[in-house]
py3Dmol code that shows the C-alpha trace and the ligand (Angstrom):
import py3Dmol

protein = """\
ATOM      1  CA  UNK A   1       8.389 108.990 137.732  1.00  0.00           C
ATOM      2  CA  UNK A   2       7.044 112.088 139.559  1.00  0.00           C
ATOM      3  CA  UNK A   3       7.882 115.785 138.787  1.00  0.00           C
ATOM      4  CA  UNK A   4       7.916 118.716 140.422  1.00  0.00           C
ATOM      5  CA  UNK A   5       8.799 122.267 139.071  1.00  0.00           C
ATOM      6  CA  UNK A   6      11.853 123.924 140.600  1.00  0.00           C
ATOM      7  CA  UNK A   7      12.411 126.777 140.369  1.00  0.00           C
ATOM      8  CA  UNK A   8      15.454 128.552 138.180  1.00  0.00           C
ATOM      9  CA  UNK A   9      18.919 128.178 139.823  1.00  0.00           C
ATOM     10  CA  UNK A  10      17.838 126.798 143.272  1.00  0.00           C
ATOM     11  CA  UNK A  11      18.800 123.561 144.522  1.00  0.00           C
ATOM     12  CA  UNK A  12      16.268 121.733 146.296  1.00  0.00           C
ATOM     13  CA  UNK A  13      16.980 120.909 149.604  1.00  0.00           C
ATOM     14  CA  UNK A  14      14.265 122.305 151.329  1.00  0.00           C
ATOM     15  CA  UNK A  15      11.513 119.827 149.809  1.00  0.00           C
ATOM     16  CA  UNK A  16      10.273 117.726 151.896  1.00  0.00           C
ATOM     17  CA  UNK A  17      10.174 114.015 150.825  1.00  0.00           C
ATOM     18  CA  UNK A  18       7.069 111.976 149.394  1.00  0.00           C
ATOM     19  CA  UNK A  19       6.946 109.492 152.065  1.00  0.00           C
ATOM     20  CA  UNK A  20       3.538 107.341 150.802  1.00  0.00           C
ATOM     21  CA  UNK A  21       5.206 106.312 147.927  1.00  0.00           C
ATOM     22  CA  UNK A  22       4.685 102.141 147.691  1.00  0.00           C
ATOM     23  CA  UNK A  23       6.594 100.904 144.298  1.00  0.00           C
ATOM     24  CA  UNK A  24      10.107 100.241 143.526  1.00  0.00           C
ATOM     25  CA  UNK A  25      11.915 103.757 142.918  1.00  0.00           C
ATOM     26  CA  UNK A  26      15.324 102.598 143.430  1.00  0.00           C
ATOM     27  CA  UNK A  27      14.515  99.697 140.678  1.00  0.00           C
ATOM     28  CA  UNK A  28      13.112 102.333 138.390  1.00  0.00           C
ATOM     29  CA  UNK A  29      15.927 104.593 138.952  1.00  0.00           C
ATOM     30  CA  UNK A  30      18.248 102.133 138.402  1.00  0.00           C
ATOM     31  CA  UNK A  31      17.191 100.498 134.990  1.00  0.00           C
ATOM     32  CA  UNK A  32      16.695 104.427 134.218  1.00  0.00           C
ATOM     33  CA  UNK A  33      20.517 105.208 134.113  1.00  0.00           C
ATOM     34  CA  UNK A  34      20.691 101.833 132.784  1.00  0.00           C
ATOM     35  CA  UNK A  35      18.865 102.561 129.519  1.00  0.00           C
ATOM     36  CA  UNK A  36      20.396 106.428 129.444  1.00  0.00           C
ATOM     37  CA  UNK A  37      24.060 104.728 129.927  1.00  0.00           C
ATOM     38  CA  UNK A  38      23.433 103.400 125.894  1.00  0.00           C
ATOM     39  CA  UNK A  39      22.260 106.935 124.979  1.00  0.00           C
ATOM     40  CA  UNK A  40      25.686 108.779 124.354  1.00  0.00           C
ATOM     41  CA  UNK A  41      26.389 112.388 123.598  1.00  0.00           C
ATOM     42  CA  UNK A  42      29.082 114.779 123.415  1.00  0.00           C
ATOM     43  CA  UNK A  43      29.420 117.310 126.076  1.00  0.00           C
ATOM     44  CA  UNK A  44      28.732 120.043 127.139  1.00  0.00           C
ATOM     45  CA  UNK A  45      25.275 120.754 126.397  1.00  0.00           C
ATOM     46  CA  UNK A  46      22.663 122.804 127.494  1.00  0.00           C
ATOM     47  CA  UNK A  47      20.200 122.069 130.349  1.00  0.00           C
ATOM     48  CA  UNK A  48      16.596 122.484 131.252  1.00  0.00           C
ATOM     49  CA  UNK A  49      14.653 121.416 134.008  1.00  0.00           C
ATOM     50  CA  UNK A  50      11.496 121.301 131.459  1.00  0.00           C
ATOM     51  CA  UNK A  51      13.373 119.011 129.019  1.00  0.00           C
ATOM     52  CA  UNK A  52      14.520 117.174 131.922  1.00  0.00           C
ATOM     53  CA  UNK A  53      12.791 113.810 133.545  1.00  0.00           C
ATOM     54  CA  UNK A  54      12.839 114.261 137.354  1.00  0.00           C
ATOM     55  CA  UNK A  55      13.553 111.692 139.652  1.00  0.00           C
ATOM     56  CA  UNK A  56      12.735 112.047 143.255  1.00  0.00           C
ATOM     57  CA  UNK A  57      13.334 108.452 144.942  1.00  0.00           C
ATOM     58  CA  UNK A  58      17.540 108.450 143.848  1.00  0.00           C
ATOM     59  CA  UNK A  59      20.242 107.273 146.407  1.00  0.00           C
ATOM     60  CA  UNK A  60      21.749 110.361 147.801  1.00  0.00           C
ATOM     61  CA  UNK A  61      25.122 110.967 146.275  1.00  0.00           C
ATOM     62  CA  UNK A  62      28.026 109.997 148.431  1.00  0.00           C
ATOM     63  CA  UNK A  63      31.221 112.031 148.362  1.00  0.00           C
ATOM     64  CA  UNK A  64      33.941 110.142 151.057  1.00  0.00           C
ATOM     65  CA  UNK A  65      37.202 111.940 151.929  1.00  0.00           C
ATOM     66  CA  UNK A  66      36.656 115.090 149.734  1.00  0.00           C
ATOM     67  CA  UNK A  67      36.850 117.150 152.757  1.00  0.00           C
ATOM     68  CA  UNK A  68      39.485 115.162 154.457  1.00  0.00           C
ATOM     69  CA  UNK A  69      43.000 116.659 155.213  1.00  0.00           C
ATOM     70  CA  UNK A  70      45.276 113.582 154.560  1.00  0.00           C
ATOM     71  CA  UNK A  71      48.488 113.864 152.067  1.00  0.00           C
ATOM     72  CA  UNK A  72      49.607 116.622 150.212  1.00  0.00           C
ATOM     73  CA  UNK A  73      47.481 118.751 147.310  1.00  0.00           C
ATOM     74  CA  UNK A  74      49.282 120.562 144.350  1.00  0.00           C
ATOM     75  CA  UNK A  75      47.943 123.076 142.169  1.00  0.00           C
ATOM     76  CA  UNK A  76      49.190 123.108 139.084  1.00  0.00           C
ATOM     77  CA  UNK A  77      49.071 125.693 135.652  1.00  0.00           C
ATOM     78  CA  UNK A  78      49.619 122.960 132.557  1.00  0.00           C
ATOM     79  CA  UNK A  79      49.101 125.482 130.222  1.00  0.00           C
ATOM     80  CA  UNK A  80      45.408 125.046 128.677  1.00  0.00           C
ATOM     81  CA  UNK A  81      43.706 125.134 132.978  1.00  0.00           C
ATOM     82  CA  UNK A  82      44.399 125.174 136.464  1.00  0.00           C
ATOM     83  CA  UNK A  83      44.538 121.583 138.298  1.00  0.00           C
ATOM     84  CA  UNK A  84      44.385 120.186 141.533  1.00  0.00           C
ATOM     85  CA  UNK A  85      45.866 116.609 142.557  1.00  0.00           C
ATOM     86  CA  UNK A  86      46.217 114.904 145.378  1.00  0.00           C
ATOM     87  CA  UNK A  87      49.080 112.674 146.556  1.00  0.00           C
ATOM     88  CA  UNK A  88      48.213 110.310 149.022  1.00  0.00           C
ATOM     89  CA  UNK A  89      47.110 107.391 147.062  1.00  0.00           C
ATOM     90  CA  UNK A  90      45.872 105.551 150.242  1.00  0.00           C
ATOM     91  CA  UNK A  91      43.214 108.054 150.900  1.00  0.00           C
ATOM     92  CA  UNK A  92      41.866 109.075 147.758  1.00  0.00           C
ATOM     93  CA  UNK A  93      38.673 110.639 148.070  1.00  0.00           C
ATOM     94  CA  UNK A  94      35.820 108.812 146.307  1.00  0.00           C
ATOM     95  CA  UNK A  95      32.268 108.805 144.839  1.00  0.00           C
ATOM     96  CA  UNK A  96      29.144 106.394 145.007  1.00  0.00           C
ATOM     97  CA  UNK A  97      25.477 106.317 144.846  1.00  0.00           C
ATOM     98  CA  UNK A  98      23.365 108.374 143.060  1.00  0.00           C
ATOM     99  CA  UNK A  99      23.459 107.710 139.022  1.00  0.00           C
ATOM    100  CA  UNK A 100      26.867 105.684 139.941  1.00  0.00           C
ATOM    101  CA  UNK A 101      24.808 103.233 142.094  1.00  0.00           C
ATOM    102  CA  UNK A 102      27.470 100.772 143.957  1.00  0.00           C
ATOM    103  CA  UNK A 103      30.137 101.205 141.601  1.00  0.00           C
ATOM    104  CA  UNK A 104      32.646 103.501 143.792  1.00  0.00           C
ATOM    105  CA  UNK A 105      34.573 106.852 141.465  1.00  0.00           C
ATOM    106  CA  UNK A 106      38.288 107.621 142.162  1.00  0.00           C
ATOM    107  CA  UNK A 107      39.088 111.160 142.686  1.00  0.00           C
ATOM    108  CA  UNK A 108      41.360 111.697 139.668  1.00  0.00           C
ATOM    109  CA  UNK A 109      41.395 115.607 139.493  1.00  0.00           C
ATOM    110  CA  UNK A 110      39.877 119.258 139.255  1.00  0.00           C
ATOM    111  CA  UNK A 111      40.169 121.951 137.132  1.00  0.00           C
ATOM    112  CA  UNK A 112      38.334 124.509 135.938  1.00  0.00           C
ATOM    113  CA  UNK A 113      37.166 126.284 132.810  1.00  0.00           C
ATOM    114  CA  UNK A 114      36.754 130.371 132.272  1.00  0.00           C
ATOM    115  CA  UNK A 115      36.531 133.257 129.832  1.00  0.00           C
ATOM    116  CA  UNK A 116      37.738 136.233 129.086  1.00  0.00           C
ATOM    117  CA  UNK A 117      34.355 137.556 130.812  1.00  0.00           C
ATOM    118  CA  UNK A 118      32.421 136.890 133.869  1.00  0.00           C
ATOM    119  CA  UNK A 119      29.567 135.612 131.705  1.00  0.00           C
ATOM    120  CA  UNK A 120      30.987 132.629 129.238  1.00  0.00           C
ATOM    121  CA  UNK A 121      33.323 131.001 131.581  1.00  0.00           C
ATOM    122  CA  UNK A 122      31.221 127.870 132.035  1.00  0.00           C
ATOM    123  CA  UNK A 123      30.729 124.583 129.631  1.00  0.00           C
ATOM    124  CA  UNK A 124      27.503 123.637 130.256  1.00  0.00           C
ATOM    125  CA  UNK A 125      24.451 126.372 130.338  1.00  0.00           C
ATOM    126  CA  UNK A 126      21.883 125.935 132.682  1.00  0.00           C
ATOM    127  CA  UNK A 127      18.556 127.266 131.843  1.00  0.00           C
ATOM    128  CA  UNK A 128      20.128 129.568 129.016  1.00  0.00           C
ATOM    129  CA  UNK A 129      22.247 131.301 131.481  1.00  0.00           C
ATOM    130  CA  UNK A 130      25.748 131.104 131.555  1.00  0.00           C
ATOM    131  CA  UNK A 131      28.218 131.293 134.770  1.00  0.00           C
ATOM    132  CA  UNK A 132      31.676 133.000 135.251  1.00  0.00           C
ATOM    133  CA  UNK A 133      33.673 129.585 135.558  1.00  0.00           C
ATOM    134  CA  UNK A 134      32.548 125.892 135.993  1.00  0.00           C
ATOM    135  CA  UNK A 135      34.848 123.347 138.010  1.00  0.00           C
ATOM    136  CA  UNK A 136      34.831 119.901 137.125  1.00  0.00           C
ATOM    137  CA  UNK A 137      35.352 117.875 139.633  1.00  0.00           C
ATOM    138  CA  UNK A 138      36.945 114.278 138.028  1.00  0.00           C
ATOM    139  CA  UNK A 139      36.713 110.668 138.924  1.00  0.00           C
ATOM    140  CA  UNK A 140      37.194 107.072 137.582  1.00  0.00           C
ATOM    141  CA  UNK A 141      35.613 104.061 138.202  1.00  0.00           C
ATOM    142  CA  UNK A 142      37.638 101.558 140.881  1.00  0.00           C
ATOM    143  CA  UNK A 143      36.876  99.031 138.910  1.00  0.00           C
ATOM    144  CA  UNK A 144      39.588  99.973 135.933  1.00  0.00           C
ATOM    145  CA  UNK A 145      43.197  99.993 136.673  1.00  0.00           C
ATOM    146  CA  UNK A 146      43.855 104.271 136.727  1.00  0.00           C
ATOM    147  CA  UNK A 147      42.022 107.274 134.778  1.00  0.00           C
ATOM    148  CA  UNK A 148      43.731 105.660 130.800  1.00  0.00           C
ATOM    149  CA  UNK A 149      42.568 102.688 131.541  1.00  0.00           C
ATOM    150  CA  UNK A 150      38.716 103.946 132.310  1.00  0.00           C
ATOM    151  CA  UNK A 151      38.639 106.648 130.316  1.00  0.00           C
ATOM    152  CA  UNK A 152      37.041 105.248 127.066  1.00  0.00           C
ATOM    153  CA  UNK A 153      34.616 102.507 129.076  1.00  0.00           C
ATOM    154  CA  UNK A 154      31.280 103.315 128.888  1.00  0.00           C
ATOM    155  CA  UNK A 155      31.132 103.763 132.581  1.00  0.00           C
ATOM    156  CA  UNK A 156      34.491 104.696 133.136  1.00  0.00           C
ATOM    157  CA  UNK A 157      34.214 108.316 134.707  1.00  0.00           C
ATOM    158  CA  UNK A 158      32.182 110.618 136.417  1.00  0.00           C
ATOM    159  CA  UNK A 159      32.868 114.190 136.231  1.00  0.00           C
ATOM    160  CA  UNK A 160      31.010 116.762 139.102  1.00  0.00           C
ATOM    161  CA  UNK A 161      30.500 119.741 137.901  1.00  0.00           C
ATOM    162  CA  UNK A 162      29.803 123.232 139.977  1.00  0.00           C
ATOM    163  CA  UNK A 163      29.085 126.791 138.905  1.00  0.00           C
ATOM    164  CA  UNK A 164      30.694 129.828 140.148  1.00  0.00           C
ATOM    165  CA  UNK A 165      29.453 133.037 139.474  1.00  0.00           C
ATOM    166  CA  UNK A 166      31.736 136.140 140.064  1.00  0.00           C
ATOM    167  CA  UNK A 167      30.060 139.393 141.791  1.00  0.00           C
ATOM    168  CA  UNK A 168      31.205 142.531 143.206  1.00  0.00           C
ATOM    169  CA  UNK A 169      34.297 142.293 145.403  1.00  0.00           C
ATOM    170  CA  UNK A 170      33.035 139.803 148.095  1.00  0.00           C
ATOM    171  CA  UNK A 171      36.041 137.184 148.249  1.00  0.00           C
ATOM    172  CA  UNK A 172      34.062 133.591 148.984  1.00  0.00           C
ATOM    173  CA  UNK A 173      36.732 132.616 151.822  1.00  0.00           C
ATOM    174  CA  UNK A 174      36.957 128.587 150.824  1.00  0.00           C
ATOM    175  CA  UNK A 175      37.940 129.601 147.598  1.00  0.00           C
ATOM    176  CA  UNK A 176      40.446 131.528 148.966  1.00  0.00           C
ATOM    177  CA  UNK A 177      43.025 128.862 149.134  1.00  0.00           C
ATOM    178  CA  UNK A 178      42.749 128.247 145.493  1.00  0.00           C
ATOM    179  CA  UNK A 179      42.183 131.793 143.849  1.00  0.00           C
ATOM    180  CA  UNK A 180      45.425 132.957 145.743  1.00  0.00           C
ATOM    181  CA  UNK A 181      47.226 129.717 144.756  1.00  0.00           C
ATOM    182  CA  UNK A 182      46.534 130.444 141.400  1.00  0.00           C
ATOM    183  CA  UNK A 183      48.994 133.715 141.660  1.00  0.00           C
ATOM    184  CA  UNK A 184      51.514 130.959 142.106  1.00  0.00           C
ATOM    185  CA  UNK A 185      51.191 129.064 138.896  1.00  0.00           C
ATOM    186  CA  UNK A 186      51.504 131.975 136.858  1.00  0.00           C
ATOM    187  CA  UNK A 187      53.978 130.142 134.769  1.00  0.00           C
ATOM    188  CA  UNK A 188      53.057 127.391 132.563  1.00  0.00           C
ATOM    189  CA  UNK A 189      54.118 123.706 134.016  1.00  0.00           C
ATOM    190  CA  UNK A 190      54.516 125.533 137.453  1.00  0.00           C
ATOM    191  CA  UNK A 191      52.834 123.885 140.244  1.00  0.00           C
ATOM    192  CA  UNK A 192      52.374 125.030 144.074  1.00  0.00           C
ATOM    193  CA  UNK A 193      51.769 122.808 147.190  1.00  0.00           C
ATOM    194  CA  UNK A 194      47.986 123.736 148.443  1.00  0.00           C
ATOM    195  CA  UNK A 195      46.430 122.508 151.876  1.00  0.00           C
ATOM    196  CA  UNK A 196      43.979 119.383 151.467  1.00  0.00           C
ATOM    197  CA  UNK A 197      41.225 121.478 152.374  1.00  0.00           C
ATOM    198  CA  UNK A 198      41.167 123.469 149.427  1.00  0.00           C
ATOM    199  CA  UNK A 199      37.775 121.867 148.119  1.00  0.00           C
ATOM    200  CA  UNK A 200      35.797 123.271 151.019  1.00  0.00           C
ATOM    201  CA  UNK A 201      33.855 125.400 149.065  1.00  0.00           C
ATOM    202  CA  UNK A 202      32.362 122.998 146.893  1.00  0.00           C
ATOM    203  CA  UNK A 203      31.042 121.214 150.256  1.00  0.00           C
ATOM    204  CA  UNK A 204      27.451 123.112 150.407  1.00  0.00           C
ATOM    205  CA  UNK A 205      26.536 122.748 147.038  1.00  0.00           C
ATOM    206  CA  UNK A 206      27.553 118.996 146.794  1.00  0.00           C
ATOM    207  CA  UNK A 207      25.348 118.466 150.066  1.00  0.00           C
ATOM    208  CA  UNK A 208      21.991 119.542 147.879  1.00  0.00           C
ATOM    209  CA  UNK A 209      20.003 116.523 147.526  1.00  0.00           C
ATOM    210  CA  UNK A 210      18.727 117.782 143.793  1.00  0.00           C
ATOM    211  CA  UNK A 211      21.665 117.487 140.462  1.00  0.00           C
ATOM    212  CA  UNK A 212      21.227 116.435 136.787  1.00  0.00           C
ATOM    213  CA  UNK A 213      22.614 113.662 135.677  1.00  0.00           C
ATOM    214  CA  UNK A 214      23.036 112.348 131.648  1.00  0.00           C
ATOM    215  CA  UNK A 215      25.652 110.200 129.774  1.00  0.00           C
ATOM    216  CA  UNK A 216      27.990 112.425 128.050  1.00  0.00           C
ATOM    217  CA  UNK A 217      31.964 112.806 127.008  1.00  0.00           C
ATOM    218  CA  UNK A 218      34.576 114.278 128.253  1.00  0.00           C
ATOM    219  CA  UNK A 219      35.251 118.207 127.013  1.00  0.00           C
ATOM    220  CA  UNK A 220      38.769 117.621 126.115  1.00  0.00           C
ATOM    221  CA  UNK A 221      40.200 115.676 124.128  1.00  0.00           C
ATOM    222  CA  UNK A 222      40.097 112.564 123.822  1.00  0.00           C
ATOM    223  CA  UNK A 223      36.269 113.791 123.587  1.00  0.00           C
ATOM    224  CA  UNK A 224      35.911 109.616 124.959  1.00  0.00           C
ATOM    225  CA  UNK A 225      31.620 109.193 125.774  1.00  0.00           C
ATOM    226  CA  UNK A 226      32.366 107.347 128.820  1.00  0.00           C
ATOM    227  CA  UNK A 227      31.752 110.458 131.221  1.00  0.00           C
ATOM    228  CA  UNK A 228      28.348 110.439 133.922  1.00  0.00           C
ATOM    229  CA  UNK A 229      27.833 114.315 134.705  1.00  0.00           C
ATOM    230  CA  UNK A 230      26.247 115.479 137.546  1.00  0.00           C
ATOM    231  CA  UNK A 231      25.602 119.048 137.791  1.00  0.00           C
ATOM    232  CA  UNK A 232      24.546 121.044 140.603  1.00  0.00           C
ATOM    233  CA  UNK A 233      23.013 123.660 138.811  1.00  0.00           C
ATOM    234  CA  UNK A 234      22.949 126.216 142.010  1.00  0.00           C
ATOM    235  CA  UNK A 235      26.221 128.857 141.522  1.00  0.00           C
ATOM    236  CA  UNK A 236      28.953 129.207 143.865  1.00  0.00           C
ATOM    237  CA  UNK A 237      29.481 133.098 144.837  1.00  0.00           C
ATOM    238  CA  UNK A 238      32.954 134.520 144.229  1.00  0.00           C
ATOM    239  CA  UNK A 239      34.277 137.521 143.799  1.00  0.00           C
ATOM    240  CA  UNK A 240      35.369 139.267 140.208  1.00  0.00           C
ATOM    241  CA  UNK A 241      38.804 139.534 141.737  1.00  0.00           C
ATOM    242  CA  UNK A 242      39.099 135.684 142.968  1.00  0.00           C
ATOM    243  CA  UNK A 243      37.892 134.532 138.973  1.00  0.00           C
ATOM    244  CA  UNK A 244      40.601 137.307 137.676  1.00  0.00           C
ATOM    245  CA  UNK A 245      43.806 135.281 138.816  1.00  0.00           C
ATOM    246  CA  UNK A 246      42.949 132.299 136.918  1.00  0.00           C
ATOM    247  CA  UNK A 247      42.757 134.657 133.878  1.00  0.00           C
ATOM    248  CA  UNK A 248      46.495 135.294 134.548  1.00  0.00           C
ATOM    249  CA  UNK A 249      47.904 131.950 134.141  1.00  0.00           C
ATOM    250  CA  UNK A 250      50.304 131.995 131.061  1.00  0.00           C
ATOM    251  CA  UNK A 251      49.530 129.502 128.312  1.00  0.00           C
ATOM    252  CA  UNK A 252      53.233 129.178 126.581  1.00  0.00           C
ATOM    253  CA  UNK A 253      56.554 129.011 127.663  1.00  0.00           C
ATOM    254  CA  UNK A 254      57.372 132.680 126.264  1.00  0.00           C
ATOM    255  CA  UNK A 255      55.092 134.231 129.486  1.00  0.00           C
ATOM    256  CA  UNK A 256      53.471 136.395 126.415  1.00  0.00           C
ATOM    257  CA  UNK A 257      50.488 134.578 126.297  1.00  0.00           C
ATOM    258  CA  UNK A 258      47.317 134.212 128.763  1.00  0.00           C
ATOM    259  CA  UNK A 259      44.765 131.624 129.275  1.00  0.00           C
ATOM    260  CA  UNK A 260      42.152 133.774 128.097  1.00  0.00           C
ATOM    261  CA  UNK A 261      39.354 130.828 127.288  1.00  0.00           C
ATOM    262  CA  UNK A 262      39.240 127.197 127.853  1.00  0.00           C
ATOM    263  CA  UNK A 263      35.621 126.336 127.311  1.00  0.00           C
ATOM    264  CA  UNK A 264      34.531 123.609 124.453  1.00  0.00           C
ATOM    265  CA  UNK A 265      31.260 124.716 122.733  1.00  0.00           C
ATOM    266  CA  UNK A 266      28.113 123.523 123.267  1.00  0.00           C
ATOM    267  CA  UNK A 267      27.353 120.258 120.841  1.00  0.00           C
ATOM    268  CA  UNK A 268      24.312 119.255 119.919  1.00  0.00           C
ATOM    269  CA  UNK A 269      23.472 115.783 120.091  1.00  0.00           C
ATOM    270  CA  UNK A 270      22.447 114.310 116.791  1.00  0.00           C
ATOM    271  CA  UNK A 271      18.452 114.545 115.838  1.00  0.00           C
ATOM    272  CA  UNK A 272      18.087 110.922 116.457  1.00  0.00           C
ATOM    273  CA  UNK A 273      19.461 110.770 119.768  1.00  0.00           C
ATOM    274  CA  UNK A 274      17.266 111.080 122.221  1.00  0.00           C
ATOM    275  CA  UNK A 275      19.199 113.199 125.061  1.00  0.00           C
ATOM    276  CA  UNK A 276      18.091 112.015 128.899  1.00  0.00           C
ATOM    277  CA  UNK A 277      19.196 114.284 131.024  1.00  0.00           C
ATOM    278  CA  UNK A 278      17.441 113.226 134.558  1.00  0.00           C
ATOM    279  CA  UNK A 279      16.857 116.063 137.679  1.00  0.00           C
ATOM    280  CA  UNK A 280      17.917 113.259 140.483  1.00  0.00           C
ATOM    281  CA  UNK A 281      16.659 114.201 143.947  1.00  0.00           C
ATOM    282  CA  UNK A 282      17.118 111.963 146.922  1.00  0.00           C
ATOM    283  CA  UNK A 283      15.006 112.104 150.334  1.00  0.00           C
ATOM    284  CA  UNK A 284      18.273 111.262 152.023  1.00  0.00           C
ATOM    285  CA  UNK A 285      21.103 113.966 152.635  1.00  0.00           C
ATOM    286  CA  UNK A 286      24.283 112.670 151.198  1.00  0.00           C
ATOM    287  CA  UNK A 287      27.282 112.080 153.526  1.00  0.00           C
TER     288      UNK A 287
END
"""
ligand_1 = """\
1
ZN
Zn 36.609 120.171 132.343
"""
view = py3Dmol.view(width=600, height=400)
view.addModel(protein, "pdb")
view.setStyle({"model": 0}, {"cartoon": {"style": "trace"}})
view.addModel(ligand_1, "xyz")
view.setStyle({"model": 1}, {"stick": {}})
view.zoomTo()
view.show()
């Protein structure tokens, strides 16, 4: 293992790679996640590159269709977060490499957590900072039938998570497509047909070759430890206005009540569980 500082809330794109390196990193990557896989924890929790083993020699992590424009997306308010889903089963977008190695990760969903504040929307806390909203990004592994059937496997899902902090008045234009979809889903169980494009603005940050990765759980229930995280710890700008309209979504059928906060506490893993969170940086830009 080699490590190299990084500094707070960049990504690390820039480095250049160590090409004189002569072992195996792949193989020691690979038994890594291999050993963290048994080393379960609830989620979220906080991060730190210090506490953090980094990794330099990882596959790149390979996101396929996510930017495509097949099918149909809908946006929907279910009453506890905002969710997108896509419809064209024969085009799902998928995951591989990195942490998930070969095994290839179903786009299932995304949704996305905030606060009453631009300063606690997030889950996890990066660095003891905390962002305006986090988006999780969720998949399952192909090789389980659908999400139920993978969530409680040990490697059933992997869930990508981005920040995004809100500033000034600035709209971030990719988000646009979702921040003024979310006006439509005001109501509870309403849902609103949104262009396939609509996860363009996650495209930069999940194009940095540096994440962290650990073994956690899902931050809903059923709470199931089956859930690989990778963060990208660098936050997505948007405006105050554009994290606002999620704030408006109703949570109850009465149209009284908002979705003021949908973020699960940190946990702290128990004192004889060693937590492994790994900083996972590939040479190779991801696809
Ligand atoms: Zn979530």
């Amino acid at each position: 293992m080699t490590g190299q500082m990084l500094t707070r809330n960049q990504c690390d794109c820039t480095t250049e790679p160590d090409t004189n390196r002569t072992d195996n990193p792949l193989g020691e990557a690979h038994i890594q996640v291999a050993e963290w896989r048994l080393n379960k924890v609830q989620s979220p929790i906080e991060l730190n590159h210090d506490d953090s083993i980094s990794h330099d020699h990882f596959e790149p992590l390979q996101f396929h269709g996510h930017w495509d424009t097949h099918g149909i997306a809908n946006f929907t308010n279910n009453g506890f977060t905002a969710t997108l889903r896509f419809s064209d089963k024969d085009h799902m977008p998928y995951l591989k490499g990195g942490p998930l190695h070969d095994d290839e990760y179903v786009f299932e969903q995304l949704h996305f957590h905030w606060s009453e504040d631009d300063h606690s929307g997030c889950e996890h806390i990066f660095e003891g900072r905390a962002y305006s909203m986090e988006a999780h990004v969720v998949h399952y592994n192909r090789k389980y039938k659908d999400f139920q059937d993978a969530h409680d496997k040990h490697d059933g899902l992997s869930v990508v998570a981005f920040f995004l902090q809100a500033s000034g008045d600035e709209d971030n234009d990719d988000f646009l497509k979702l921040s003024t979809a979310a006006s439509d889903i005001i109501s509870i169980n309403s849902s609103v047909k949104v262009s396939t494009e609509c996860m363009d603005w996650i495209k930069e940050s999940a194009q940095c070759k540096g994440y962290y990765t650990y073994q956690g759980s899902l931050t809903t229930e059923p709470y199931t430890e089956s859930v690989t995280w990778i963060l990208y710890p660098k936050p997505i700008q948007v405006s105050q206005e554009q994290v606002a309209s999620f704030r408006k979504l109703k949570c109850c059928p009465c149209n009284e009540h908002n979705i003021k906060k949908n973020v699960r506490p940190l946990q702290t893993p128990p004192e004889h569980k060693k937590l492994q969170i790994v900083y996972a940086r590939s040479h190779r830009q991801s696809e």
